[in-house]
N, C-alpha and C positions, 0 to 999 in steps of 0.2 A: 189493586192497591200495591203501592211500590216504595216500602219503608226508606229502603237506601235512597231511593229517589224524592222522598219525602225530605230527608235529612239534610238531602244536600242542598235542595231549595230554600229549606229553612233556615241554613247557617249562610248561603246566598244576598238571604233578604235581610241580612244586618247592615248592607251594602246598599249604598242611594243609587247605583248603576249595576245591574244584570245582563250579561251576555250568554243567552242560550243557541249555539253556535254547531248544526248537524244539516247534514245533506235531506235528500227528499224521503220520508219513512221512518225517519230515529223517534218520531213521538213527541217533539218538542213540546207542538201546541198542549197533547194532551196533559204530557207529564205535568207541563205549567199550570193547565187549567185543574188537572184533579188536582191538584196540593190548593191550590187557591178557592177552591168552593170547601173546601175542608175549615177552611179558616175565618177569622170573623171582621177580615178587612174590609174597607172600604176600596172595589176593583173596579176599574175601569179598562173595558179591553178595547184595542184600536186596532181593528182589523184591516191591514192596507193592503191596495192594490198599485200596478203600475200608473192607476187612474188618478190615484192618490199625487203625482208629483205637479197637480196644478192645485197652486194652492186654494183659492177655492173651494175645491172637493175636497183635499183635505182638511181643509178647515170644517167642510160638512160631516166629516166623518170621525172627527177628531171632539165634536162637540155632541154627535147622537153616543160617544161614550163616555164625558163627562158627567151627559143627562144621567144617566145609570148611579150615580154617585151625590149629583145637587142637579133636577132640574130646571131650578130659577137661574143660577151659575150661568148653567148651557144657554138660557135662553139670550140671556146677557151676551153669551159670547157671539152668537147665533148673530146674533144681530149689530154688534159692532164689528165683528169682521176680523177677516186674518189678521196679527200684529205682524207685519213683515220689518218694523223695525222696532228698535231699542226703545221708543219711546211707549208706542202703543203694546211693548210686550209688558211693558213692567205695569202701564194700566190693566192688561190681563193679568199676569200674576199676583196683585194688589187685588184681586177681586175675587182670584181663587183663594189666596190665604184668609179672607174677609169668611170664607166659603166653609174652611177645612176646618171640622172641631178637633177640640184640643183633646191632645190624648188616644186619638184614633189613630189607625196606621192607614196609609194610602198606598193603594197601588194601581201604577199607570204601564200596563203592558203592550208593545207594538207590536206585533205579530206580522211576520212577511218582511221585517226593516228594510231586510236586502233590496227592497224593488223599490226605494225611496232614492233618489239619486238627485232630487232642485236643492241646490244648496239652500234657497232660501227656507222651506222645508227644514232640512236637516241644522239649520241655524235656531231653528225656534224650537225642536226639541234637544237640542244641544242647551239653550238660554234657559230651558225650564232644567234640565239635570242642574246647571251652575245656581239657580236661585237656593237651593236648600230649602223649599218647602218642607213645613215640621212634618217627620215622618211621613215620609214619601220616599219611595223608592223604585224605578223605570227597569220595566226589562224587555230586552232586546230580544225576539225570535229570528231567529235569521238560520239562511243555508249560508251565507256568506262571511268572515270573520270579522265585525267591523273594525278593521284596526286605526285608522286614521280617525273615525268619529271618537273613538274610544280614549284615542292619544290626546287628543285637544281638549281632555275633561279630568286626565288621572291625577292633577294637581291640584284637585277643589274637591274631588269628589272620592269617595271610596267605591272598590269595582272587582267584582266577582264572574269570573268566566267559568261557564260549562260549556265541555264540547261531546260530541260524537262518545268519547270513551264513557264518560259521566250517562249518556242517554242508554247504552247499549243496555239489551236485557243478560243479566249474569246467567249462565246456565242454569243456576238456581231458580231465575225468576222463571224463566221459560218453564220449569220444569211445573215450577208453582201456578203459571200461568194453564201450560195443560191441565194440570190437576182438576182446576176449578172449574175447566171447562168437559169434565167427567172423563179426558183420554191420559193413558198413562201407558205412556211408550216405554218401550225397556231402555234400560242405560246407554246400550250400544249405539239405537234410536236418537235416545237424547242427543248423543256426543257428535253423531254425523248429521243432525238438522242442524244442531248449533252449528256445527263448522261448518257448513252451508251459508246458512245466514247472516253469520257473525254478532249475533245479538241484534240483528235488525229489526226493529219491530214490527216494521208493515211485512215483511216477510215472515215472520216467525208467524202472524196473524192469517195470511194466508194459507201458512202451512197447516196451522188448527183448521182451515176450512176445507183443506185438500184431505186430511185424514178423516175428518167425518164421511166424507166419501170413500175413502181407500187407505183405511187402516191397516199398518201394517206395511206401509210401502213407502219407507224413511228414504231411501235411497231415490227413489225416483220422484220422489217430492225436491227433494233437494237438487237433482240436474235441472228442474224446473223449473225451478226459481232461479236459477244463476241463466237460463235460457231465454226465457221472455214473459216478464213481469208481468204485460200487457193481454198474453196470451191467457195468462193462469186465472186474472180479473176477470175475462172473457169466458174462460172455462167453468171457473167457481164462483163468480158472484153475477154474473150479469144475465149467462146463458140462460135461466129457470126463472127470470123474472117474467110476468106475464106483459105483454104487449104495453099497456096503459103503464104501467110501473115503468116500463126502460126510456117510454118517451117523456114521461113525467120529470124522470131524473135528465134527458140531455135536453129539456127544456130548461132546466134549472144550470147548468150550465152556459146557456145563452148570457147569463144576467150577473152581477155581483149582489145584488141587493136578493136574500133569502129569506126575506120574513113571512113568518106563520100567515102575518094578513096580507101579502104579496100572495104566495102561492096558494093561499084558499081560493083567489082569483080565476086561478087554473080550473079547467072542465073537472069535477069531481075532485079538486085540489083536499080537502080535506081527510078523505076515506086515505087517500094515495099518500099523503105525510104521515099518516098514522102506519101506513107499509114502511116507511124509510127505517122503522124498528129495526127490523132484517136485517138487516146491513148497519147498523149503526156503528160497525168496525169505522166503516168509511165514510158515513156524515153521521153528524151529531148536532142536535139542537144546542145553539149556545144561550144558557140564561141570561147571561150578560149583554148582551149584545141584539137579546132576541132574534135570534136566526140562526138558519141552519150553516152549518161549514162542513167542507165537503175535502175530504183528503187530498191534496196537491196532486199524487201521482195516479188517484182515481178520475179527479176533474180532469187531470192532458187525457184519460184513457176516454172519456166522456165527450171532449173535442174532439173525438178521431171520428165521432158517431153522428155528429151533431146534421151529417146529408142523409140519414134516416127521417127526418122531423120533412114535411109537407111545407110549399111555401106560407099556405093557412096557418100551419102549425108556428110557424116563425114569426109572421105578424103578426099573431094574437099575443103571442108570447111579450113580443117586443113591445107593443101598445099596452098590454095590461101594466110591464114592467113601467114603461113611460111616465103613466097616467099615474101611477103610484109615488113615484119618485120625487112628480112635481109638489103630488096631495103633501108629502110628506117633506118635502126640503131638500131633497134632494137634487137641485137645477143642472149640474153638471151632468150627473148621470141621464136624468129626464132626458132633455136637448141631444146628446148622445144615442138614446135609444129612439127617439124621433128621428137623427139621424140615418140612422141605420134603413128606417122605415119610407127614408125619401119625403117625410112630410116636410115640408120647411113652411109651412101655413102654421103648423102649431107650433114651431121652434118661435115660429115670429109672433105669437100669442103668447108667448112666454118674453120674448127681448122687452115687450110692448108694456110689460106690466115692469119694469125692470124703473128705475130711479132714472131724469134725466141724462145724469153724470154715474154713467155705471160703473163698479167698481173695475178695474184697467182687468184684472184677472179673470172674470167673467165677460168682461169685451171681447176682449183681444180671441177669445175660446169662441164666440157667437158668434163673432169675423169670419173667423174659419172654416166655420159651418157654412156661413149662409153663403160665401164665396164660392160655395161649391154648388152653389142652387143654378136652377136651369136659366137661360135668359127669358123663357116666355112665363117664369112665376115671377119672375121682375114686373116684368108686363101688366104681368094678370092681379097679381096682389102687391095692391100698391102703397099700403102699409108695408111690404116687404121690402121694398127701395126704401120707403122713410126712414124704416128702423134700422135698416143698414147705412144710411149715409152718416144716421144721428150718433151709432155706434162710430165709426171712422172718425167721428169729431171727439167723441167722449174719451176715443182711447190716445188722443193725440195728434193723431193720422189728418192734421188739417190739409196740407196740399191735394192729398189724395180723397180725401171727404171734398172739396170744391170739385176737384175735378169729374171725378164721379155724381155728384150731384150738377153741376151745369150741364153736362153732357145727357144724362137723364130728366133734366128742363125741357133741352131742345130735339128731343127726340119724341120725349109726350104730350109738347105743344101742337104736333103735325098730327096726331090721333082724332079722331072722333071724340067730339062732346061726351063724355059719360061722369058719372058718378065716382069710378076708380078716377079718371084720368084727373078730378077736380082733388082726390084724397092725397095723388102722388104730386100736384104739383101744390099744395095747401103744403105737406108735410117736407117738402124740400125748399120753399121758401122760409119755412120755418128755420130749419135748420141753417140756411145763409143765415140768417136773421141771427145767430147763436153763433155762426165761427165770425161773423163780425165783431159782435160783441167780444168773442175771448180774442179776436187779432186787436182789439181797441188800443190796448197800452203800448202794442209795437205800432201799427199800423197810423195811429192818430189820427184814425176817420171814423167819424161819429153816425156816415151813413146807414147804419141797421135798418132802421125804424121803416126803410123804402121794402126792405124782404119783408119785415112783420107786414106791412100795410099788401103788400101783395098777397103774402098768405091767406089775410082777411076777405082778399076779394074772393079766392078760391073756394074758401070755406064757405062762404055765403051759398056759394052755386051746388054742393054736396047735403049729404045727409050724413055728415061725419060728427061725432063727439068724443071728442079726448077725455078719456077717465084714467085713475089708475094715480102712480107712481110720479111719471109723466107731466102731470099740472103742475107737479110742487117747483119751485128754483133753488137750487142748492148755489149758496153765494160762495166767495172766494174770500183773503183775505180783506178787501174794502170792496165795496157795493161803485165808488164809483173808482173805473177801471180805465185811469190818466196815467199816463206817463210824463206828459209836461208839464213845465211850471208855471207856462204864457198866463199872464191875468186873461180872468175871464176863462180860464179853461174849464177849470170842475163847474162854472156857472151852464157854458157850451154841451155840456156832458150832461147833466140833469137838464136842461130840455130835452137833448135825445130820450133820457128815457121818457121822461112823461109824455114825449109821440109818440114811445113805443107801447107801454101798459095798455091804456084804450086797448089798442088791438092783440097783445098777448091774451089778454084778460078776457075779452070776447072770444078769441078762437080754441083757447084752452083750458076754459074751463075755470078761469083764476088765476093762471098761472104770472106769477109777478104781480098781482096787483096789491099796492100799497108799495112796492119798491122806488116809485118815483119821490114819494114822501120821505120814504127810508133817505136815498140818496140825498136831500134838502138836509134831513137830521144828521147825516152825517157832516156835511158842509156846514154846517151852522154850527158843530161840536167843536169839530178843527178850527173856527174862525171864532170860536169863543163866544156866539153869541145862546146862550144857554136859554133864554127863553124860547129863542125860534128851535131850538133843538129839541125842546120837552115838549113844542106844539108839533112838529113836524113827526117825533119822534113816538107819541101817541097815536096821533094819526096812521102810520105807516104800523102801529099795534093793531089798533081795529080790524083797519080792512086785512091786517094778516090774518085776523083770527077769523075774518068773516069768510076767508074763500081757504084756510086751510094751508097758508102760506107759512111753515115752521120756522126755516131759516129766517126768513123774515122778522115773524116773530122773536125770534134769538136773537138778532144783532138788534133791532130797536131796543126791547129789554140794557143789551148792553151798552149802550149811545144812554138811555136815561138813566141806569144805573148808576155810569161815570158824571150825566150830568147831577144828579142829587149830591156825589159828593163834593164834586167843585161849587155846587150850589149852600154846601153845611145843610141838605133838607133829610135829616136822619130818619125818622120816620118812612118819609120815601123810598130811602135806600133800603130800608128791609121790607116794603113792601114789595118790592121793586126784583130782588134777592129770591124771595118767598117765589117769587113766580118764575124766575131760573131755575128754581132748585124742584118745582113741579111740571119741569117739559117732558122728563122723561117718562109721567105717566100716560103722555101722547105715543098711544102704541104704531101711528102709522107716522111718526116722525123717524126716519133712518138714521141720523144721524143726533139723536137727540143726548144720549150717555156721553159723548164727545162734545160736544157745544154746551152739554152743561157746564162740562169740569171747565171747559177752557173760560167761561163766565166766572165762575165760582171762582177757581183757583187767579184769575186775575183783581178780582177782590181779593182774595186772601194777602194777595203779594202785595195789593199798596195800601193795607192799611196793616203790615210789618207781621202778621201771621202767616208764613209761607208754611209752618206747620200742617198747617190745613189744606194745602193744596192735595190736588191729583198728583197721586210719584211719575205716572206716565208723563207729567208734564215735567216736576222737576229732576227726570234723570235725562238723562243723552238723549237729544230727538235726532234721530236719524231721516234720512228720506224713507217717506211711508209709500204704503200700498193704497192711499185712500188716491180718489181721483184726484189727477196732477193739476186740475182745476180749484180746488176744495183747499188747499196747501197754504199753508203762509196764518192764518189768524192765532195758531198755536203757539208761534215764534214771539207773537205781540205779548202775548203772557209771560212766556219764556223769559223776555230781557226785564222783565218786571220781576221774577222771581230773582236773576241777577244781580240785579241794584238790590234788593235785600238781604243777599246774603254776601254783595259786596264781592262777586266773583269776576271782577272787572275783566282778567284774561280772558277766561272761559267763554265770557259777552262779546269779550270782541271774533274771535275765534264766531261763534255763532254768526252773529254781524256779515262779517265777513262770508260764510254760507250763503247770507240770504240778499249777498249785493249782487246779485246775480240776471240773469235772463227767466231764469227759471224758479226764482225768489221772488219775494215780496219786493224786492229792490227793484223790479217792473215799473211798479207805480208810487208816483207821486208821493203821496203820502207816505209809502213803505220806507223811498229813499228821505223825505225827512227824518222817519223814526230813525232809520238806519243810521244817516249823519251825527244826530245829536245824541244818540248815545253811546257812540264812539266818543263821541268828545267825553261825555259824562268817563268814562272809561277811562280814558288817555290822561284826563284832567288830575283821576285818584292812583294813576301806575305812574306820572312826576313827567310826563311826557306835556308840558304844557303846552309847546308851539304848535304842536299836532291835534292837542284839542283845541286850540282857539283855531285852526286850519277847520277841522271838523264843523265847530260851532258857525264859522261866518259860509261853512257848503249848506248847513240847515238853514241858517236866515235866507242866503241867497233863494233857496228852491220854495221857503215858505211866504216869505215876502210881498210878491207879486200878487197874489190873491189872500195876505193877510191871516197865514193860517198857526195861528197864535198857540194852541192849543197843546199842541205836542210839548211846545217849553212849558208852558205855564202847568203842566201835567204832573212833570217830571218834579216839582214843588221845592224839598229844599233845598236837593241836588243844582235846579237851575238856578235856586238865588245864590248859590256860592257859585257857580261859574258866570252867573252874570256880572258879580259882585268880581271875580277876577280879572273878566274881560274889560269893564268900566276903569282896572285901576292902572291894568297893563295897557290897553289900548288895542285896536285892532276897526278890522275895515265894517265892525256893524255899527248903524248910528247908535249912538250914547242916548240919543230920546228913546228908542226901541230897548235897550239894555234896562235903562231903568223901569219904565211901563214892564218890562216882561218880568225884573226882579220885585217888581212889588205883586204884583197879579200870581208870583207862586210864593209869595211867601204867604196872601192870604191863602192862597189852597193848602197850602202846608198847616195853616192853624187852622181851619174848616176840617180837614184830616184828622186831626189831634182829638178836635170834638167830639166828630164823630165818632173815634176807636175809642175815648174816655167812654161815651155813654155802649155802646156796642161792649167793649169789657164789661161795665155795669151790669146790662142784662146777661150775659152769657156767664156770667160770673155763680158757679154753684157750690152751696154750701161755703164753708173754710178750708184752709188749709189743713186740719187734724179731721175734723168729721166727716166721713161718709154722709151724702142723703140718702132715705130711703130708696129712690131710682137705681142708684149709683150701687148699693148694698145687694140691686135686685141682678143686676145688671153681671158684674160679679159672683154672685151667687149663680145665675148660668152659664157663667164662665167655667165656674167650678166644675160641675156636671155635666161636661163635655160639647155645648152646644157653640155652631160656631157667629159670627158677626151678625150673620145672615138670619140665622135659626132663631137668636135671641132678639132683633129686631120683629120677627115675627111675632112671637111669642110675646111679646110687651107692648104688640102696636105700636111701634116703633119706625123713624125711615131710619136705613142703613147706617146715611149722615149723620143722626142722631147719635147712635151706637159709637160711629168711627170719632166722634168730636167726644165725648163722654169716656171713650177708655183714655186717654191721657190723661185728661183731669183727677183719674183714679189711679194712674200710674202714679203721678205726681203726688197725689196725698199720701199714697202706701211706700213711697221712697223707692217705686219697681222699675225695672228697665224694659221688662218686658212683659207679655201676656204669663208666661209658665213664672215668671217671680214674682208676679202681683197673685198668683193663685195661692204660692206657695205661704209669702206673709198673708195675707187673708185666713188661712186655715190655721198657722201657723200660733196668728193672733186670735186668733177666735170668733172674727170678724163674721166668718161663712163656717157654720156648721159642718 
């Protein structure tokens, strides 16, 4: 117990940024951890490793300590994934504040900072210090100063440094520390160990263990500690361990991952961690974190030892670790420790269960690995070639994914008939079949359908079944994946798919089928003809839901969604909504928390409530981490949030992002959106010649195949630029101006109706009355429960909760959560 060290931590944490800053042995971790179980925070400890700078991992690791604080939070994050940019971080932190109840204090501690070096990393806990989460406050362990992360935050944030001097022990304490430990050296003692040590506390600790042995011998404790650390460990804590105890602990070293249900694993794991007592100077179980932590300068002295252990000893080790890792979420570490082990059979039992379009940060890691694999497990397991070529495609790597894959065609064609040889050439026609498809909108060759149909043959000859991850299709921004305007294109493109499903559908298990449908609903939505799009569009529902196709599922929803409203079929539309809004009780849909919002919040935005949208959506979207395939449908909400809040610059600036190669401005459709609402844009910043320029590049490109939709979308916005282009003149015919100005002025009054009756229902209480809900809702505001707790608590969905406190903001006259508490109690409202 270390008062001054108590104190200073405590006047510390009034500060939203901590830097605990001491070489190897000052006590950081401890001092931080003893003050912080003393107290009645809410802590989250983030124990990193060098492992930690692939974001992946750290993301794994960053979310098994959030769990400690809100497990449903964690799972949430767990499963939507790193936010590596601006957009998807602020849907994180929108989710932790939903999370965090009112009136608690938080605490989020890094331990080890110094070994964090991916800036991408050090940007996201950089974005979470600058949010101001209420009562939160981050602290830094580090041997290293951070001065540069620290410099880029001291003008948002308040920031409290402790270093080396702040950790050392006063001679006092030392003295107090003997005390306690029943030895009590004379003064003289005292004054020549301290000056030895210099307050260091892994040295001062070893010195309590050298005098239980040889009391009385101050001085030659002391040259021995300034002589070799390493030797004195060896001397006093390691020598008198028995056998099973010393290799117990430099197996635990092998590993980062220390947990109770990890090392019970171990032969007699249990007896053996109730020995780690003994020594608990130098590991200590951490409650937070559940696991054991093991002193910095004990763990190097533990690698010195680690060619003691049998090769037995190290496999077991390493495979128990493994097999742990994967049970538990851990896949970076897993794959690693398979690594280590030379298995790459079960690394590939892991890539295999992994999502089509794997996130690029766990690719790009399984590349690595499996690149390192021998040529004759290429050979031999030929799922291992699949999943490697299908990785190279996921992570971008198309030249070199063809390459690699034709070249492993024509070397396993010359094989012997077998059952692998039918698995490696099923699973690489496959994958042609898929870098066609993503080269479609450059390449504008619609031949795919020839790889699927050969895959099919392969399959037939095998005993192979695709399960898993695998089946599902994760779409991109539009299903059908044109680049030209040629009539007849998008028509040319949905044949190829409907060749191609048949044989996706049979060889995998489902996978794509209902996408041929989907593709029809979407060309029929852009071409305005809304009945073939509610029929197509259901269809392409069905069979989504019949084989487990999500995304699928997601964008039909949104294709009939948009059609109910241009249809005025209000009713539809919430039932339509209703079933958006329950994807993400589909636990094996991966991406299902993201395709909600981007649903949801594009309703919100064109019926003039952007209030309700996802923030992840309407703050800065930067380039993300999700797969580079996956990119683009977020931006379509995006410019709809735009136009409502009238931020014409800002749109076009985005715009402009996404007229790109690597943008939705790829295909077809994209560059229509893209066109017309620049013009929209140019039209309201007084730039007219530039929007009518704008306007006659979207007719040109939609024209040819009639795809009317996008203008008549855009509702009143297009009949005032129709209405200008008709008076000023310009190269689109005057019959098409007028047809497209009347067709969105009726969507603009279809619009009107519907938000008339949608306000009606949604419409609670008055303006002065609280409802009983509303009264309850509030009431667990009061008492500290957060968004989250209190949707529990009331049966409630989240949504519910989040749409319900403004309503209640706005009756109480509050700006925020802490002044709608404060008038509530104030007024008598909440007891």
């Amino acid at each position: 117990d270390r008062p001054r060290m108590d104190r200073l931590l405590s006047g510390a944490l009034k500060s939203e940024l901590i830097a605990v800053v001491a070489g190897a042995g000052y006590g950081k971790t401890e001092a931080v951890y003893s003050f912080l179980r003393k107290q009645s925070f809410f802590v989250s400890w983030v124990q990193l490793s060098e492992f930690d700078n692939v974001p992946t991992r750290f993301w794994e690791t960053f979310t098994k300590a959030i769990s400690s604080i809100n497990p449903s939070i964690a799972e949430t994050m767990a499963e939507t994934g790193f936010p590596a940019d601006s957009g998807l971080f602020n849907r994180y932190a929108d989710a932790m504040t939903d999370a965090l109840s009112v009136g608690r204090r938080y605490v989020i501690v890094f331990d080890d900072f110094h070994l964090i070096s991916n800036p991408i990393i050090l940007k996201f806990i950089g974005n979470g210090v600058d949010r101001h989460f209420p009562q939160m406050s981050r602290i830094l362990i580090t041997r290293e100063d951070p001065i540069r992360f620290v410099a880029e935050h001291l003008q948002k944030v308040t920031f409290t440094h402790l270093d080396e001097d702040d950790l050392r022990f006063t001679k006092e304490e030392m003295r107090a520390f003997f005390d306690l430990q029943g030895i009590r050296p004379s003064p003289e003692m005292v004054s020549n160990i301290y000056a030895g040590t210099g307050g260091w506390i892994f040295a001062i600790n070893l010195a309590f263990l050298f005098f239980k042995k040889n009391p009385g011998r101050a001085s030659y404790v002391v040259s021995a500690l300034k002589r070799n650390i390493s030797k004195l460990i060896d001397s006093e804590v390691f020598s008198d361990m028995p056998e099973d105890q010393k290799h117990f602990l430099i197996k635990m070293s092998l590993i980062n991952h220390l947990s109770p249900s990890l090392l019970k694993l171990f032969p007699d794991g249990d007896r053996l961690m109730n020995e780690l007592n003994r020594i608990q100077t130098f590991i200590r179980y951490d409650a937070y974190l559940d696991t054991y932590r093991i002193h910095n300068l004990f763990l190097d002295y533990l690698y010195e030892k680690q060619n003691l252990l049998t090769a037995d000893e190290i496999e077991d080790t390493y495979r128990a670790a493994a097999n742990w890792c994967i049970e538990n979420g851990h896949l970076i570490d897993g794959v690693r420790y398979f690594k280590n082990l030379n298995d790459y059979d079960r690394i590939v039992e892991i890539a295999y269960e992994l999502p089509m379009l794997t996130p690029p940060g766990i690719g790009s890691y399984i590349v690595s690995i499996l690149r390192e694999a021998p040529p004759e497990d290429f050979e031999r397991n030929g799922t291992l070639s699949a999943v490697y070529g299908r990785l190279l495609l996921a992570i971008g790597r198309l030249d070199e994914a063809e390459e690699f894959i034709n070249t492993t065609i024509q070397r396993t064609e010359t094989l012997p008939d077998s059952d692998n040889k039918y698995r490696i050439l099923f699973g690489h026609h496959n994958n042609l079949g898929f870098i066609g498809l993503v080269k479609a909108p450059r390449s504008e060759c619609y031949d795919f359908t020839r790889h699927f149909e050969k895959a099919d043959e392969y399959y037939r000859k095998s005993n192979y079944l695709v399960t898993g991850a695998i089946r599902s299709i994760n779409l991109s921004a539009y299903v059908s994946r044109i680049g030209r305007s040629d009539p007849g294109e998008p028509d040319r493109y949905v044949e190829a798919l409907a060749a191609l499903v048949p044989f996706s559908a049979h060889t995998m298990n489902g996978c794509m089928y209902g996408l041929d449908d989907l593709a029809r609903c979407e060309l029929s939505f852009f071409r305005a003809e809304l009945e073939n799009c509610e029929r197509f569009g259901f269809q392409a529902l069905y069979k989504a839901k019949e084989k487990e196709q999500h995304d699928i599922e997601n964008r039909a929803l949104f294709f009939l969604l948009r059609t109910s409203l241009a249809s005025g079929k209000y009713q539809e539309m919430k039932s339509i909504l209703s079933q958006v809004e329950a994807q993400p009780e589909q636990s094996d849909y991966a991406n299902r928390y993201v395709m909600k919002d981007i649903v949801v919040s594009w309703f919100y935005a064109q019926i003039g409530h952007q209030e309700r949208m996802a923030n992840w959506i309407t703050n800065d979207l930067d380039e993300t981490d999700v797969n580079y395939l996956l990119r683009g449908l977020e931006f379509v909400t995006k410019t709809k949030y735009y136009i409502a809040e009238k931020k014409y610059s800002r749109m076009l600036a985005l715009l402009e992002s996404q007229d790109t190669e690597s943008g939705i401005g790829v295909f077809l459709y994209g560059k229509i959106g893209i066109a017309v609402n620049k013009a929209i844009c140019l039209y309201h910043l007084k730039e007219r010649q530039g929007a009518l320029c704008c306007f006659e590049e979207a007719y040109a490109l939609a024209s040819p195949n009639a795809l009317d939709m996008p203008f008549i979308e855009l509702g009143n916005e297009m009949r005032v630029l129709a209405g200008f282009a008709l008076k000023n003149g310009c190269a689109i015919p005057e019959n098409w101006l007028e047809m497209i100005r009347s067709k969105s002025t009726t969507y603009a009054k279809r619009l009107a109706h519907i938000l008339t009756r949608w306000s009606e229902d949604e419409k609670i209480g008055d303006a002065v009355d609280l409802t009983a809900r509303e009264i309850e809702i509030l009431t667990d505001l009061t008492q500290g429960l957060s968004r989250i707790e209190i949707a529990g608590a009331r049966n409630l969905s989240i949504n519910t909760v989040k749409t319900m406190l403004p309503h209640i903001f706005r009756k109480l006259g509050a700006n925020n959560m802490i002044d709608a508490i404060r008038i509530a109690v104030a007024s008598g409202i909440v007891k």
